[in-house]
Legacy VTK file of the C-alpha trace (Angstrom):
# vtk DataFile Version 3.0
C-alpha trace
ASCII
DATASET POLYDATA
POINTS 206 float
-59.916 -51.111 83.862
-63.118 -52.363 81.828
-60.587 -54.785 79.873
-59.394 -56.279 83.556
-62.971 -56.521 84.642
-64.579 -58.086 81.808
-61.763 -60.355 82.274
-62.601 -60.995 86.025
-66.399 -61.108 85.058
-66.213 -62.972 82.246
-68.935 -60.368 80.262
-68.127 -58.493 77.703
-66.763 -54.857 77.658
-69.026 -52.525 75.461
-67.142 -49.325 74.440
-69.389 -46.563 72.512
-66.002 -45.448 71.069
-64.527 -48.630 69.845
-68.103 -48.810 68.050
-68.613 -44.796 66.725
-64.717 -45.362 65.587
-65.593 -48.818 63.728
-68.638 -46.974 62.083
-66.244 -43.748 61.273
-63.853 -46.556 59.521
-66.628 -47.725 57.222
-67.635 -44.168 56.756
-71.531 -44.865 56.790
-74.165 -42.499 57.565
-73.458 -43.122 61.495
-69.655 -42.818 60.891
-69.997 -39.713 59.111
-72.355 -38.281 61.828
-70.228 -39.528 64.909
-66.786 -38.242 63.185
-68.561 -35.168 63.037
-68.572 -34.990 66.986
-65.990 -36.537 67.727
-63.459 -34.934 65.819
-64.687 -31.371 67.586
-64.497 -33.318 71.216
-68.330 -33.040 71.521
-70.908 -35.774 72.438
-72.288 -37.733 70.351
-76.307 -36.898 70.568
-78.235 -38.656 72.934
-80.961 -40.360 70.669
-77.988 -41.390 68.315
-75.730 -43.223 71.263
-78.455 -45.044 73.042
-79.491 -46.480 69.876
-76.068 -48.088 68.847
-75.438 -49.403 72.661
-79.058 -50.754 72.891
-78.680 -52.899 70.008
-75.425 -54.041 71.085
-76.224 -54.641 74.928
-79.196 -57.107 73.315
-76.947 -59.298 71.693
-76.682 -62.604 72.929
-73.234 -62.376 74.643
-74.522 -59.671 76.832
-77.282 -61.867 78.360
-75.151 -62.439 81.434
-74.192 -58.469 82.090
-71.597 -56.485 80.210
-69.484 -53.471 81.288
-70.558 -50.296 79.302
-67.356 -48.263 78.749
-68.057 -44.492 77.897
-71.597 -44.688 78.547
-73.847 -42.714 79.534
-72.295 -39.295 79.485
-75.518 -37.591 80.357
-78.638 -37.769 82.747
-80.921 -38.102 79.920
-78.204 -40.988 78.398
-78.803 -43.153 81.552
-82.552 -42.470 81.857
-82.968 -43.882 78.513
-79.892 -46.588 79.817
-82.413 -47.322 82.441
-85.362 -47.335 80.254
-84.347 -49.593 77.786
-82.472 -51.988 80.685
-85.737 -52.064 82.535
-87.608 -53.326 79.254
-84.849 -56.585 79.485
-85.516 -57.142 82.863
-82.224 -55.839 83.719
-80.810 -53.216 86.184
-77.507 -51.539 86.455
-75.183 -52.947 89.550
-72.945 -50.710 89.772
-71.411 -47.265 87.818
-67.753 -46.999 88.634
-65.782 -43.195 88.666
-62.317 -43.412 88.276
-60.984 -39.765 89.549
-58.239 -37.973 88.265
-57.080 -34.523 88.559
-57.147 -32.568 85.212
-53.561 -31.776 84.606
-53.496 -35.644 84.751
-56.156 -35.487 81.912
-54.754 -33.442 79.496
-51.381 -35.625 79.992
-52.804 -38.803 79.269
-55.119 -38.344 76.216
-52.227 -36.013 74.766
-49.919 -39.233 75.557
-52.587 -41.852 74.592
-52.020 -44.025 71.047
-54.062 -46.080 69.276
-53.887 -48.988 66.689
-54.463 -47.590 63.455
-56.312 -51.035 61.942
-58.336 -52.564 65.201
-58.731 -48.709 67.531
-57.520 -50.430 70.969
-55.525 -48.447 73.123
-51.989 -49.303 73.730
-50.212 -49.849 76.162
-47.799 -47.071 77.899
-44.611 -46.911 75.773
-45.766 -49.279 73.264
-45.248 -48.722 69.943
-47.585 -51.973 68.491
-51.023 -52.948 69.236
-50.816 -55.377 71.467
-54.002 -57.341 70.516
-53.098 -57.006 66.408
-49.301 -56.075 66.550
-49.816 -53.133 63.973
-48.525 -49.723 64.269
-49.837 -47.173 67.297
-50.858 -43.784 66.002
-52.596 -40.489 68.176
-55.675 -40.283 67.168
-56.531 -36.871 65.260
-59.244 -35.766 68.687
-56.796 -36.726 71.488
-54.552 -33.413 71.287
-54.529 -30.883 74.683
-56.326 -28.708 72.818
-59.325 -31.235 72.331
-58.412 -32.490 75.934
-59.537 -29.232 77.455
-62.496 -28.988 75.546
-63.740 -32.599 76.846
-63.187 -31.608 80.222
-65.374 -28.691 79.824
-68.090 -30.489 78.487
-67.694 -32.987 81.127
-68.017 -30.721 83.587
-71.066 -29.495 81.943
-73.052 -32.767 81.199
-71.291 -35.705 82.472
-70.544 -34.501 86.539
-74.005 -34.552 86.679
-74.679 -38.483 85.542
-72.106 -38.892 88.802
-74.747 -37.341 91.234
-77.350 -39.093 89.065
-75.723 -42.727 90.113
-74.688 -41.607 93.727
-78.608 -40.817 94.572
-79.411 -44.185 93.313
-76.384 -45.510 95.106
-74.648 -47.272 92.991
-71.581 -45.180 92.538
-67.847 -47.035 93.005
-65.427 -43.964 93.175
-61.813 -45.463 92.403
-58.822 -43.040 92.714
-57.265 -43.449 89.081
-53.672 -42.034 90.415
-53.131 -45.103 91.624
-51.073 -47.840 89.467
-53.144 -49.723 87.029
-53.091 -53.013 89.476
-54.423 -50.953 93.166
-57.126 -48.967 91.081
-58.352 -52.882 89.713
-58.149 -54.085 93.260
-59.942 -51.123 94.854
-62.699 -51.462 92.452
-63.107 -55.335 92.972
-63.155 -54.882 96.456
-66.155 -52.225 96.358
-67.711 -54.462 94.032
-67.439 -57.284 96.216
-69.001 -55.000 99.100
-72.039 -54.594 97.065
-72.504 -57.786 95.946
-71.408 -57.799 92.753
-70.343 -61.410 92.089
-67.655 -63.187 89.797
-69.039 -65.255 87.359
-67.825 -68.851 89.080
-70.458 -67.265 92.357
-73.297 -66.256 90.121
-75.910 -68.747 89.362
-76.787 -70.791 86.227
-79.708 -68.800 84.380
-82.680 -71.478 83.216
LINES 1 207
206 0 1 2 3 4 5 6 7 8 9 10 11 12 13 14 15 16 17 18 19 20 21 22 23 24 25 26 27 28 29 30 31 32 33 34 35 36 37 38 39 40 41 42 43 44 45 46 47 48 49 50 51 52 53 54 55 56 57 58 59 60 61 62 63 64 65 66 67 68 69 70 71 72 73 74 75 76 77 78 79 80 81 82 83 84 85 86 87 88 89 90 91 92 93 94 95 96 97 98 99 100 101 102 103 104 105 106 107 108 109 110 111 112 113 114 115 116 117 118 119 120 121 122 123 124 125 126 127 128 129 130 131 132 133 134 135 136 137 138 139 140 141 142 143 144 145 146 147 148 149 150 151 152 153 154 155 156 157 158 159 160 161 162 163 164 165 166 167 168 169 170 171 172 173 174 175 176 177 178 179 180 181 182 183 184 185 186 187 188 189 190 191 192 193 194 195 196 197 198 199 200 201 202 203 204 205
């Protein structure tokens, strides 16, 4: 869903994993740290997350918005989020919460592959990346076992950044049961309810 958006936005699509798995690749001190985590289904600190998605939501091709995928994952992650977003003269529109049951879960992170050399997510019942063509693997955290364990802690610390966007009202609930193409178009249209505007509506910035 954030790849269809950013598409229909036309601003970019800021994943804290694509960016804790890049770091993990060049095994760095971050890498090392957020493999750490990761690998154990945990989240990745607080002080260490906002740090790598402020720097990236101040580069230039975020100037027009951006769609933060996997972020925040706690209160205290979007306090900071709105800290730092209020310091750019910028506010979030809207936080969309795809539901799905957990059975459904489990099945689709156990099912979910990967591309070993560029970390998108394939498509179902692919067996090549579709954006580099190489080999899908599973990715050594996305087992049932791990599964569970991320829906505990999301029950722990994440449920609560739902409420925390709800009271603020900005929360876009989206059934995720749905097919890929009527979970986009119920999102757009509660996007379009708020006010959240295509790019082609939204005017020029001086």
């Amino acid at each position: 869903q954030g790849k269809l958006l950013s598409e229909k936005f036309l601003i970019p699509q800021v994943s804290t994993g694509s960016m804790f798995r890049a770091a993990m690749q060049l095994e760095n001190d971050l890498g090392r740290r957020a493999k750490w985590y990761i690998g154990r289904g945990e989240l990745v600190p607080d002080g260490l997350a906002a740090d790598i998605v402020k720097e990236r939501i101040g580069r230039e091709d975020c100037k027009n918005g951006f769609i933060l995928d996997g972020f925040p994952r706690t209160v205290m992650q979007a306090k900071g989020l709105d800290k730092a977003l209020h310091s750019m003269n910028m506010v979030i529109d809207a936080a969309i919460n795809i539901q799905i049951s957990e059975a459904e879960a489990i099945r689709r992170i156990a099912n979910r592959r990967a591309c070993g050399q560029c970390g998108s997510t394939g498509s179902p019942g692919a067996e090549a990346c579709g954006e580099c063509g190489c080999p899908l693997v599973q990715r050594p955290d996305d087992t049932p076992e791990v599964a569970r364990h991320r829906l505990e802690v999301y029950l722990a610390q994440t449920q609560p950044v739902v409420d925390y966007y709800r009271a603020q009202g900005t929360l876009v609930p989206a059934n995720g049961l749905q097919p890929i193409e009527d979970v986009f178009a119920q999102i757009c249209r509660r996007l379009a309810r708020m006010g959240v505007r295509e790019a082609a509506e939204r005017p020029e910035k001086a």
